[in-house]
Biopython code that builds the backbone (N, CA, C, O; Angstrom):
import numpy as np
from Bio.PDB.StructureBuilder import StructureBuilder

atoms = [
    (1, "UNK", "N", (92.657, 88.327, 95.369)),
    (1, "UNK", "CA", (94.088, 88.616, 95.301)),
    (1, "UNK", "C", (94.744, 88.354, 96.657)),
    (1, "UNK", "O", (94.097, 88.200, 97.693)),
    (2, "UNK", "N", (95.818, 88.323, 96.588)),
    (2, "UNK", "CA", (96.918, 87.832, 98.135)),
    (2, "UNK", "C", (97.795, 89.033, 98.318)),
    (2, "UNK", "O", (98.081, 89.934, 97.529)),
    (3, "UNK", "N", (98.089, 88.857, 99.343)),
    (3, "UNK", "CA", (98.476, 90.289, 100.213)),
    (3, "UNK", "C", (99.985, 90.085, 99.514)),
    (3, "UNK", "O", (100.549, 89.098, 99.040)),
    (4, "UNK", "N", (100.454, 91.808, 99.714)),
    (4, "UNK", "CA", (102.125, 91.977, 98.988)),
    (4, "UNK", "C", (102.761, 92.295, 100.170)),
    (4, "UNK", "O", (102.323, 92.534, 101.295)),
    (5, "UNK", "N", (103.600, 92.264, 99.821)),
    (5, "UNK", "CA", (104.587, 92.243, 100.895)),
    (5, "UNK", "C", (106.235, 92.738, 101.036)),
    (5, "UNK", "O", (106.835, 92.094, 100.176)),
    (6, "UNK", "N", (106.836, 93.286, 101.494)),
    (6, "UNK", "CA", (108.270, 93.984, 101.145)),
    (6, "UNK", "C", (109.002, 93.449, 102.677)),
    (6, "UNK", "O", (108.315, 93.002, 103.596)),
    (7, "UNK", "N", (110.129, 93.556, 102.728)),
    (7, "UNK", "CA", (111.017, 93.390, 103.130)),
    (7, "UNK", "C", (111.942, 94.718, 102.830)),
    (7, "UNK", "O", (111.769, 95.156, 101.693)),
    (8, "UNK", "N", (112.722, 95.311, 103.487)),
    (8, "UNK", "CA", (113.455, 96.275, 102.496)),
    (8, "UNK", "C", (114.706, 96.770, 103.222)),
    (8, "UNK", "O", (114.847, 97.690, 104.028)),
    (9, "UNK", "N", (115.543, 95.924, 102.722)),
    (9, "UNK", "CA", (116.898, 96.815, 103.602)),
    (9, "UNK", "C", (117.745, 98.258, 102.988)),
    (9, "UNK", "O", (118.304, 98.295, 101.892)),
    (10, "UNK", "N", (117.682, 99.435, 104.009)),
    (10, "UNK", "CA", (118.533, 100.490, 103.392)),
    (10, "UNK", "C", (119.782, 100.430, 104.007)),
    (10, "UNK", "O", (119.910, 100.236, 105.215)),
    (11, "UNK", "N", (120.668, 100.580, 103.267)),
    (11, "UNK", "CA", (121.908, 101.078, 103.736)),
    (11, "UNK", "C", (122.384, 102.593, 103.436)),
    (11, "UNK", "O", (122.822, 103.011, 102.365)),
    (12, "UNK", "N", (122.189, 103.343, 104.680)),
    (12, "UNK", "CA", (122.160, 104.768, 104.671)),
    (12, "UNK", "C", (123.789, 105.396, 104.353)),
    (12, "UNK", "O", (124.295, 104.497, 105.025)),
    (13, "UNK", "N", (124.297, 105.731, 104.156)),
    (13, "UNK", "CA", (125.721, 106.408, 103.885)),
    (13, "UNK", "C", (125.740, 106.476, 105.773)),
    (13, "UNK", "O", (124.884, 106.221, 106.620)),
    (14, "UNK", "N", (127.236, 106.972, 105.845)),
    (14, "UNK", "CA", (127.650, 106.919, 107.312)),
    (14, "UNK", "C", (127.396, 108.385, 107.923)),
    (14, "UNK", "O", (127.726, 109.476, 107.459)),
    (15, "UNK", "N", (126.592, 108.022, 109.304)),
    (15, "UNK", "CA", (126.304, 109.098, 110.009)),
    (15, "UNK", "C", (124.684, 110.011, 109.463)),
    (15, "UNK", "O", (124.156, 110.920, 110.103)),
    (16, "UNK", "N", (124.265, 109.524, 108.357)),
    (16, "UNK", "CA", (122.770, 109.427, 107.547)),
    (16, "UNK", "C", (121.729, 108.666, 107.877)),
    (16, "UNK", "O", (120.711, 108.799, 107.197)),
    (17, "UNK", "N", (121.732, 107.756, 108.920)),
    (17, "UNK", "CA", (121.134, 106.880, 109.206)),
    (17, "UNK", "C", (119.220, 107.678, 109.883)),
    (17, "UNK", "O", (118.055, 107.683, 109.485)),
    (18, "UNK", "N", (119.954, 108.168, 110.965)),
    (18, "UNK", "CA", (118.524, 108.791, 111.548)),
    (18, "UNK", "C", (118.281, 110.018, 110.593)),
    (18, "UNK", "O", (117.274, 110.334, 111.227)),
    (19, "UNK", "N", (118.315, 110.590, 110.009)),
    (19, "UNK", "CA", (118.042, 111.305, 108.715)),
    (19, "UNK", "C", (116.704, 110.582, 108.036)),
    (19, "UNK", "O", (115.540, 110.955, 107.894)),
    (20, "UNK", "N", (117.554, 109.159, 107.624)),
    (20, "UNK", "CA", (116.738, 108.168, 106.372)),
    (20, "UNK", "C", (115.505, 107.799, 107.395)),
    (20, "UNK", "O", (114.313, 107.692, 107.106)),
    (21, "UNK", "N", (116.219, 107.613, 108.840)),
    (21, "UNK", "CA", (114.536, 106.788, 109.460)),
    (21, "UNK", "C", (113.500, 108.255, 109.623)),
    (21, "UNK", "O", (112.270, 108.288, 109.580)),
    (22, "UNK", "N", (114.399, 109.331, 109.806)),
    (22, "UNK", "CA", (112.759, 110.471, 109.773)),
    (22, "UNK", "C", (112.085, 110.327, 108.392)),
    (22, "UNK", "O", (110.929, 110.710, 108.211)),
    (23, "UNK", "N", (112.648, 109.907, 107.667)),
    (23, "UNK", "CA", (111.970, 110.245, 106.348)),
    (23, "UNK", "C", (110.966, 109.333, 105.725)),
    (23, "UNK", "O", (109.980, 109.476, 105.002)),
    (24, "UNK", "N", (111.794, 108.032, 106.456)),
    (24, "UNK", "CA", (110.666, 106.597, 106.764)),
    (24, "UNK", "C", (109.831, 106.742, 107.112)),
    (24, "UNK", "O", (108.878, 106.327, 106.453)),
    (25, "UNK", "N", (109.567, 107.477, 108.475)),
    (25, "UNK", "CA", (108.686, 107.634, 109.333)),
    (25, "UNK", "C", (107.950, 108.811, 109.572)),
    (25, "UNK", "O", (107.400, 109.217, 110.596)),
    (26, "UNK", "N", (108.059, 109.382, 108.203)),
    (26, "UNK", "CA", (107.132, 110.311, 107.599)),
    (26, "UNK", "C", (106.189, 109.180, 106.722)),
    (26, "UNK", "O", (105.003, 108.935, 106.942)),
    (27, "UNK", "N", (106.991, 108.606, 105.742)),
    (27, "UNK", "CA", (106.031, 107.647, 105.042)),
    (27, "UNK", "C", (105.138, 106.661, 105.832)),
    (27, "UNK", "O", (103.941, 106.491, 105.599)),
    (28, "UNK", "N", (105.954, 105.939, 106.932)),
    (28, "UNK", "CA", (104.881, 105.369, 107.734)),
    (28, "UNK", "C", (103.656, 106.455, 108.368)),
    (28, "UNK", "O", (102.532, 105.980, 108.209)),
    (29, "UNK", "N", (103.662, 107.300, 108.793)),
    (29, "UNK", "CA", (102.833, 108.249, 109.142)),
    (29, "UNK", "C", (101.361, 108.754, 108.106)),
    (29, "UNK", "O", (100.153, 108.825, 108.330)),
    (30, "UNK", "N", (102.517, 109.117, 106.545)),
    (30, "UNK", "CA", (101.375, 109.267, 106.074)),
    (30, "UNK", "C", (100.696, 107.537, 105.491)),
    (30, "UNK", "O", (99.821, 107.729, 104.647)),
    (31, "UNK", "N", (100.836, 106.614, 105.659)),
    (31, "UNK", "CA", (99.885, 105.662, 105.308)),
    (31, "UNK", "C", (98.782, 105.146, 106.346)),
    (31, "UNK", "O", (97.913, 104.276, 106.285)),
    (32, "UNK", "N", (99.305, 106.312, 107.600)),
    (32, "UNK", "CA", (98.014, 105.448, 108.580)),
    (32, "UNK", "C", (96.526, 105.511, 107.906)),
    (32, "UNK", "O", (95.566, 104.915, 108.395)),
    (33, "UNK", "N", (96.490, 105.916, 107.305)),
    (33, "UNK", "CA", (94.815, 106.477, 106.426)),
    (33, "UNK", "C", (94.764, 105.238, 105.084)),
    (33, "UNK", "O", (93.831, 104.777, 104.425)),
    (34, "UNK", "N", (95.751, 105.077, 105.083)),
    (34, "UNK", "CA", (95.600, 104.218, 103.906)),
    (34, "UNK", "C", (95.448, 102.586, 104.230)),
    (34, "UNK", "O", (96.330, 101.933, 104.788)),
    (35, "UNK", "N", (94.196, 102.059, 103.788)),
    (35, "UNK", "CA", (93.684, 101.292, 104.457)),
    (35, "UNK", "C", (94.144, 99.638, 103.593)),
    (35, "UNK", "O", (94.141, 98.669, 104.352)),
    (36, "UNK", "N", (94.439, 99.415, 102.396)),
    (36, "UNK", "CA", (95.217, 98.822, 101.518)),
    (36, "UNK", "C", (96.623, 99.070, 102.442)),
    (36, "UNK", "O", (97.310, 98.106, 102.104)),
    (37, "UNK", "N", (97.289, 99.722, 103.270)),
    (37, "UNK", "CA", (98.916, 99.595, 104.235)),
    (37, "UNK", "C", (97.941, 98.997, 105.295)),
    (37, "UNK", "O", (96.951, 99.425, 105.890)),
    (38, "UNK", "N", (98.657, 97.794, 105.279)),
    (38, "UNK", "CA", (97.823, 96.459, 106.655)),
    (38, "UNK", "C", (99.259, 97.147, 107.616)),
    (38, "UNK", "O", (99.170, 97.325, 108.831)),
    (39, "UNK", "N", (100.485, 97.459, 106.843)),
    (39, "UNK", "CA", (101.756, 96.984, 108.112)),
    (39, "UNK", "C", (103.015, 98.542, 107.455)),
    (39, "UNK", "O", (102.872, 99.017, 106.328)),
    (40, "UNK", "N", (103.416, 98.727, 107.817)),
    (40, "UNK", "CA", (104.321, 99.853, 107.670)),
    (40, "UNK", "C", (105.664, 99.759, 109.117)),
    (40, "UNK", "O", (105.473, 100.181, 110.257)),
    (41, "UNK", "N", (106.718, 99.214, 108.700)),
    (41, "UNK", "CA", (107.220, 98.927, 110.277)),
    (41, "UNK", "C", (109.071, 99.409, 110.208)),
    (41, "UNK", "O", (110.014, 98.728, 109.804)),
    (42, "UNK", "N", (109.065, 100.647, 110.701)),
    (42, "UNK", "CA", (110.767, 100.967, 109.855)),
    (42, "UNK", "C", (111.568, 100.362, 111.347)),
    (42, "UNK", "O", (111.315, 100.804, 112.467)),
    (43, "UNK", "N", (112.448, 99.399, 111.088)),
    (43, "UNK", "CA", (113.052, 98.647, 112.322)),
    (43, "UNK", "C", (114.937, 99.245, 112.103)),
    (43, "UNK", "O", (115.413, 99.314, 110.970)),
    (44, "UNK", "N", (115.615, 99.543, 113.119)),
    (44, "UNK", "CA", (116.867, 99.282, 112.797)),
    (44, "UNK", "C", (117.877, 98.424, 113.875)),
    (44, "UNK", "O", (117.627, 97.692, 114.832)),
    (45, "UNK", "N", (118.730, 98.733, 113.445)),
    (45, "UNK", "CA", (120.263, 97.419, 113.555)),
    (45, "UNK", "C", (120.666, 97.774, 114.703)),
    (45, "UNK", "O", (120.832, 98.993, 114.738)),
    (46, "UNK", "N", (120.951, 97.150, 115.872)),
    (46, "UNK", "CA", (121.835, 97.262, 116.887)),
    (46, "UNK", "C", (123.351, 96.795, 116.436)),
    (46, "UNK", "O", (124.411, 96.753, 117.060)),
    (47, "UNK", "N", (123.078, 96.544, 115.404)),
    (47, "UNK", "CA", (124.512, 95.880, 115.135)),
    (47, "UNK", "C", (124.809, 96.476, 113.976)),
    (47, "UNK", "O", (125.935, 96.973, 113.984)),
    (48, "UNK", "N", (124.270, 96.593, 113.086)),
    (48, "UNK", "CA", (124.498, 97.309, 112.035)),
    (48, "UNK", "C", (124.268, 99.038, 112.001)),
    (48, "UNK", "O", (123.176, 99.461, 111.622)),
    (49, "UNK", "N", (125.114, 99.786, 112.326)),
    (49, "UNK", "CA", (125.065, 101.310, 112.504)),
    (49, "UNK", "C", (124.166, 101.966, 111.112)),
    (49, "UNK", "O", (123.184, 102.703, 111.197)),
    (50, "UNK", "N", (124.648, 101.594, 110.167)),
    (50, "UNK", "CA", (123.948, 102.369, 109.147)),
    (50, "UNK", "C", (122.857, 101.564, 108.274)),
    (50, "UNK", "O", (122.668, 101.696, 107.064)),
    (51, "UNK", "N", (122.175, 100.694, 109.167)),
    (51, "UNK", "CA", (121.442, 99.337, 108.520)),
    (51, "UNK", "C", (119.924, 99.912, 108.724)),
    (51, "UNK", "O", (119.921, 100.261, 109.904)),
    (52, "UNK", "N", (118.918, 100.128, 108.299)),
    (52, "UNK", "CA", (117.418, 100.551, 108.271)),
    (52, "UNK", "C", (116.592, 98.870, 107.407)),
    (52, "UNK", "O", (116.726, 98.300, 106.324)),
    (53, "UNK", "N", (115.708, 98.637, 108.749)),
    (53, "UNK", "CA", (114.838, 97.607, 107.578)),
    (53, "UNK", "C", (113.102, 98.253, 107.392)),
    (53, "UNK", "O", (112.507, 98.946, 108.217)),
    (54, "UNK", "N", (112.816, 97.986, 106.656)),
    (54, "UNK", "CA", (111.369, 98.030, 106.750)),
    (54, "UNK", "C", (110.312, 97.154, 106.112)),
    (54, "UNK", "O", (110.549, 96.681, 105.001)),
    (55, "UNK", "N", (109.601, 96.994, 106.489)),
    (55, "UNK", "CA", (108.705, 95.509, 106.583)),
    (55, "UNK", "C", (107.162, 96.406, 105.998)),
    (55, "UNK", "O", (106.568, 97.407, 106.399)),
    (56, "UNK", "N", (107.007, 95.692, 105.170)),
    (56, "UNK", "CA", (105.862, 96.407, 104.562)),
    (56, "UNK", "C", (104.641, 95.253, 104.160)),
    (56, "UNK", "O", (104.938, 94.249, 103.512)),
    (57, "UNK", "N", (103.521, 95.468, 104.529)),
    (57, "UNK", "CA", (102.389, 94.496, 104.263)),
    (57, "UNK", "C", (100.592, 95.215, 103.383)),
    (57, "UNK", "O", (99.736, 95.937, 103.893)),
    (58, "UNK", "N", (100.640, 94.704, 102.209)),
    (58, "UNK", "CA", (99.746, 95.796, 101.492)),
    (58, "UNK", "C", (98.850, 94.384, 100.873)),
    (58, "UNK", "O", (99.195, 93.230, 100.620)),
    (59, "UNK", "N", (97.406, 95.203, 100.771)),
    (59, "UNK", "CA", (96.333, 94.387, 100.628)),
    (59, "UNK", "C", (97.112, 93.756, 99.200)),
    (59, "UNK", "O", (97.612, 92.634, 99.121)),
    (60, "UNK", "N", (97.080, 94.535, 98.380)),
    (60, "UNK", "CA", (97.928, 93.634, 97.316)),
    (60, "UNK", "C", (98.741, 94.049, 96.625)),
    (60, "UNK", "O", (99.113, 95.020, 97.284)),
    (61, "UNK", "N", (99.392, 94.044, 95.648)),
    (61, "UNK", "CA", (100.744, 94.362, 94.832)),
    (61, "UNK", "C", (100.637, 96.069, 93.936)),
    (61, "UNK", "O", (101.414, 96.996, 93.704)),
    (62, "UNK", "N", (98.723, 95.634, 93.572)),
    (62, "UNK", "CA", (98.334, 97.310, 93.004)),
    (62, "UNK", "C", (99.013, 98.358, 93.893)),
    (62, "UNK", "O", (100.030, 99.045, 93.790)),
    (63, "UNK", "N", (97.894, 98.181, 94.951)),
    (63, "UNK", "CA", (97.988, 99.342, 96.312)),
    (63, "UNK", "C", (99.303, 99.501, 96.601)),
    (63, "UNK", "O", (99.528, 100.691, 96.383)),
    (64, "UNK", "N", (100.806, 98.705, 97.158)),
    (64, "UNK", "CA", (101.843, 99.110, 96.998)),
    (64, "UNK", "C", (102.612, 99.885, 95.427)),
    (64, "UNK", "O", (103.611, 100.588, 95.276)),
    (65, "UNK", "N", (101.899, 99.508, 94.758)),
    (65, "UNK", "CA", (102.140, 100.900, 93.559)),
    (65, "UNK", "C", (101.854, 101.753, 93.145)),
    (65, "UNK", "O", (102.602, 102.515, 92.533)),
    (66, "UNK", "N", (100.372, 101.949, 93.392)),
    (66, "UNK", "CA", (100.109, 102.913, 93.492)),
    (66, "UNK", "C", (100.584, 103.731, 95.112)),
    (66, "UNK", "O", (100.708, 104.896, 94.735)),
    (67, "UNK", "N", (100.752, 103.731, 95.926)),
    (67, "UNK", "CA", (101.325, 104.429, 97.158)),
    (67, "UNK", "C", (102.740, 105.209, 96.181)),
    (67, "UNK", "O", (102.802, 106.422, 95.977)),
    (68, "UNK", "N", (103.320, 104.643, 95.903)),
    (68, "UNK", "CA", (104.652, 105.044, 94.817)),
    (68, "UNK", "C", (104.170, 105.665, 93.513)),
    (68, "UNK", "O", (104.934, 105.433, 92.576)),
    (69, "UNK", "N", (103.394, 106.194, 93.296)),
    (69, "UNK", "CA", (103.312, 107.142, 92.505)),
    (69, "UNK", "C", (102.607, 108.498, 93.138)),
    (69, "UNK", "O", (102.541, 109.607, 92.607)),
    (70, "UNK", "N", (102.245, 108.205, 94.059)),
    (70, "UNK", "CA", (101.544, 109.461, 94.769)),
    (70, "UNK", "C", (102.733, 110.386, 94.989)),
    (70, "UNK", "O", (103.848, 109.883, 95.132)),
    (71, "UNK", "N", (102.568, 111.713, 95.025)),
    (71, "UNK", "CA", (103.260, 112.663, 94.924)),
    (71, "UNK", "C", (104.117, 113.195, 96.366)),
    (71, "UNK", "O", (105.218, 113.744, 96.392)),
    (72, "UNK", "N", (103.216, 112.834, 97.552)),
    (72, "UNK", "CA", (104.311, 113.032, 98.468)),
    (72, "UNK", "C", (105.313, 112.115, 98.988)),
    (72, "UNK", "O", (106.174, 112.249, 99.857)),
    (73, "UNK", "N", (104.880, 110.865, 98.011)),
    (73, "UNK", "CA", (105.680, 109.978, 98.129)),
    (73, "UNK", "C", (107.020, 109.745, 97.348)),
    (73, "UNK", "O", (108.003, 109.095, 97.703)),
    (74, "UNK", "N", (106.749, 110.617, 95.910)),
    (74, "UNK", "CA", (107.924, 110.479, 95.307)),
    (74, "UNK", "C", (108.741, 112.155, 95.542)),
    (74, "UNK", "O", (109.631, 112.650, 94.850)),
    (75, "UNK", "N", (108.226, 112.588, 96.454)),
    (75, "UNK", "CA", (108.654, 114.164, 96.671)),
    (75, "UNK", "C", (109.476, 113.107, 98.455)),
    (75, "UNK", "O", (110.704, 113.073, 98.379)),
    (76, "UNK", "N", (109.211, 112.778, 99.070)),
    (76, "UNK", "CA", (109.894, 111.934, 100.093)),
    (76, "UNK", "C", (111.234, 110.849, 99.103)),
    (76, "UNK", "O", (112.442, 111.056, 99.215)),
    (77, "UNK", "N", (110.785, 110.033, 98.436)),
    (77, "UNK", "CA", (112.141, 109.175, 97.895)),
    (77, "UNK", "C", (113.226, 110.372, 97.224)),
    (77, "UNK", "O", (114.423, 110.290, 97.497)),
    (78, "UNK", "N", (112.805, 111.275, 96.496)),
    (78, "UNK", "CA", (113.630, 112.609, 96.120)),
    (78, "UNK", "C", (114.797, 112.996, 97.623)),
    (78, "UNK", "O", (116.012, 112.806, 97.572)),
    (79, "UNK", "N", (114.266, 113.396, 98.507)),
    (79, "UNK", "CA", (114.501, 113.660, 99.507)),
    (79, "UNK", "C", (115.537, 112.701, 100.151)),
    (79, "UNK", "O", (116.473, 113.298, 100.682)),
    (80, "UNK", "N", (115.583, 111.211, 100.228)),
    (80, "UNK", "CA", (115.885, 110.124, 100.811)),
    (80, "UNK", "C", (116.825, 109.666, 100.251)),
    (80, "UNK", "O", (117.534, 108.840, 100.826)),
    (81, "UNK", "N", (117.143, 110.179, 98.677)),
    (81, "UNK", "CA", (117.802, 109.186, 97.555)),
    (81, "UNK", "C", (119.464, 109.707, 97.801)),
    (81, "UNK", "O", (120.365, 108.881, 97.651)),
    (82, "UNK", "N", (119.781, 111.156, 98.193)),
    (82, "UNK", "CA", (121.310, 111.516, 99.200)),
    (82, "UNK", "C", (121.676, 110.974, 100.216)),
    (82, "UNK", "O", (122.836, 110.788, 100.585)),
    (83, "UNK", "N", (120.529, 110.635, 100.825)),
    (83, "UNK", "CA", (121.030, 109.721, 101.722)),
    (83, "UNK", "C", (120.972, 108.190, 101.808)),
    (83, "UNK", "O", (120.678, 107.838, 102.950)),
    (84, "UNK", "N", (121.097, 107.504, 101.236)),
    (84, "UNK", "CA", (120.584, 105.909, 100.761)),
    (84, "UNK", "C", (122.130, 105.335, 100.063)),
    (84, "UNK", "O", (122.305, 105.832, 98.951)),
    (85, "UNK", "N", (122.888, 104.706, 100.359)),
    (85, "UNK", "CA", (123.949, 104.342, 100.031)),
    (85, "UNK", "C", (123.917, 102.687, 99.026)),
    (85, "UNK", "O", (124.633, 102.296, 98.105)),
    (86, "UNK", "N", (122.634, 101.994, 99.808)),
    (86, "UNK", "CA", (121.900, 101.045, 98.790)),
    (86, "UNK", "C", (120.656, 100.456, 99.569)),
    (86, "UNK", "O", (120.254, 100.526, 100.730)),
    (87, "UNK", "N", (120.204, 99.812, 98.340)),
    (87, "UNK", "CA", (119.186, 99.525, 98.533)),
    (87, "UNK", "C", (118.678, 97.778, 98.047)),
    (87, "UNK", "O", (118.615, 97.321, 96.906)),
    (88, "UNK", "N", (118.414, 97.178, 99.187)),
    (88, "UNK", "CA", (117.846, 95.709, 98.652)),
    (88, "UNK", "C", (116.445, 95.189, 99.231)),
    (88, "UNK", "O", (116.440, 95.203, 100.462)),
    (89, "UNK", "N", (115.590, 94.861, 98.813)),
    (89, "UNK", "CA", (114.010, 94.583, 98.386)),
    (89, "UNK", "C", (113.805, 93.129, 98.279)),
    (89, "UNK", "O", (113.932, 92.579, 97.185)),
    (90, "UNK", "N", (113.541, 92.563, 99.188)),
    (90, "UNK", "CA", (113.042, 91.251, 98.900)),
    (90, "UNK", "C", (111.121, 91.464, 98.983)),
    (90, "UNK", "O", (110.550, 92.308, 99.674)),
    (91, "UNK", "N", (110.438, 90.426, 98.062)),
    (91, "UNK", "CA", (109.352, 90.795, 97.715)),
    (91, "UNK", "C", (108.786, 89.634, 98.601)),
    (91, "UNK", "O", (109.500, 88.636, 98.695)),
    (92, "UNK", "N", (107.584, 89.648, 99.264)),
    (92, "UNK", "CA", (107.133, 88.605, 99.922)),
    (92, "UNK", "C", (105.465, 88.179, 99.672)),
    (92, "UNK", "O", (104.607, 88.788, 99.033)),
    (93, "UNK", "N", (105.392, 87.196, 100.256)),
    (93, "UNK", "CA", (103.882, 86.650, 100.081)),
    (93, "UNK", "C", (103.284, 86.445, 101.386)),
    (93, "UNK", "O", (103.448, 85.344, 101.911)),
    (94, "UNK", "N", (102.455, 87.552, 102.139)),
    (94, "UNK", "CA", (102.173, 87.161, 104.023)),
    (94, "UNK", "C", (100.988, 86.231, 103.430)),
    (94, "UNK", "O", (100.229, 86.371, 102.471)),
    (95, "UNK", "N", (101.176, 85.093, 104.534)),
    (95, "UNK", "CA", (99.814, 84.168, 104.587)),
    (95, "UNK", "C", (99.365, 84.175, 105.628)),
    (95, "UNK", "O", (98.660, 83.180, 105.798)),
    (96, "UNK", "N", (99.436, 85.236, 107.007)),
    (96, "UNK", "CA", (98.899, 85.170, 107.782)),
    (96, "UNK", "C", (100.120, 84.943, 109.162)),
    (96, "UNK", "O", (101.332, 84.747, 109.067)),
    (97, "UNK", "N", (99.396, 85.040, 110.207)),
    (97, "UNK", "CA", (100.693, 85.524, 111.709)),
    (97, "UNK", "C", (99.881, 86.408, 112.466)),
    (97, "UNK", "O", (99.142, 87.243, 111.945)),
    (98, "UNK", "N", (100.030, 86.206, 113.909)),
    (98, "UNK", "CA", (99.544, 87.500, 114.686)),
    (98, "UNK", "C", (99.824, 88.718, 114.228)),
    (98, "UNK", "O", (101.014, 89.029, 114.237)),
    (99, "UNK", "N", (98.907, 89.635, 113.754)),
    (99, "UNK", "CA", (99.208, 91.254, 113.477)),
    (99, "UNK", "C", (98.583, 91.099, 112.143)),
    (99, "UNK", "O", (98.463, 92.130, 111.481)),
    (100, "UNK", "N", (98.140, 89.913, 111.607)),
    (100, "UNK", "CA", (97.719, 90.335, 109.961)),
    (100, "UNK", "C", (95.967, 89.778, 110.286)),
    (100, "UNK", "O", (95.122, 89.847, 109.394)),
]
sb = StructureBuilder()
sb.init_structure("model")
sb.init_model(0)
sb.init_chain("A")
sb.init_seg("    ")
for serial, (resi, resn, name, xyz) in enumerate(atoms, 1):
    if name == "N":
        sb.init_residue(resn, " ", resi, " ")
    sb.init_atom(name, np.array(xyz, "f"), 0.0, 1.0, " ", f" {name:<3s}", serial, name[0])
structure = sb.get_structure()
């Protein structure tokens, strides 16, 4: 199988922004153990105030779904979903780059 891959832009409601990245960066936190998460990377906007990206790299398409059904994970998107104004997901295919 070939590695999955996310892209993921949030757009947090205004003044929600560092809110949404603690909550990111709870999820990045809990996947350090999870060995199927190659990449977990919550980046934001110097230019865009309420812009959150996150870059996600998983052995394959299973393992990023199953991570989303685990329970502190959908007890975190619960949490995240007041503050999230939208949401866009581009799906990717890594073939390789320093860091993979």
């Amino acid at each position: 199988m070939s590695r999955f891959g996310m892209y993921v832009k949030f757009t947090a409601k205004p003044g929600q922004r560092d809110n949404l990245v603690n909550i990111l960066m709870e999820g990045a936190a809990s996947e350090q153990s999870t060995k199927e998460c190659e990449l977990y990377i919550v980046n934001v906007s110097d230019t865009e105030p309420e812009t959150i990206w996150v870059t996600e790299v998983w052995s394959d398409e299973e393992a990023h779904k199953a991570s989303l059904a685990r329970e502190d994970t959908r007890e975190a998107i619960q949490r995240a979903m007041p503050l999230i104004e939208g949401v866009e997901a581009t799906k990717i295919r890594p073939v390789g780059g320093k860091g993979l």
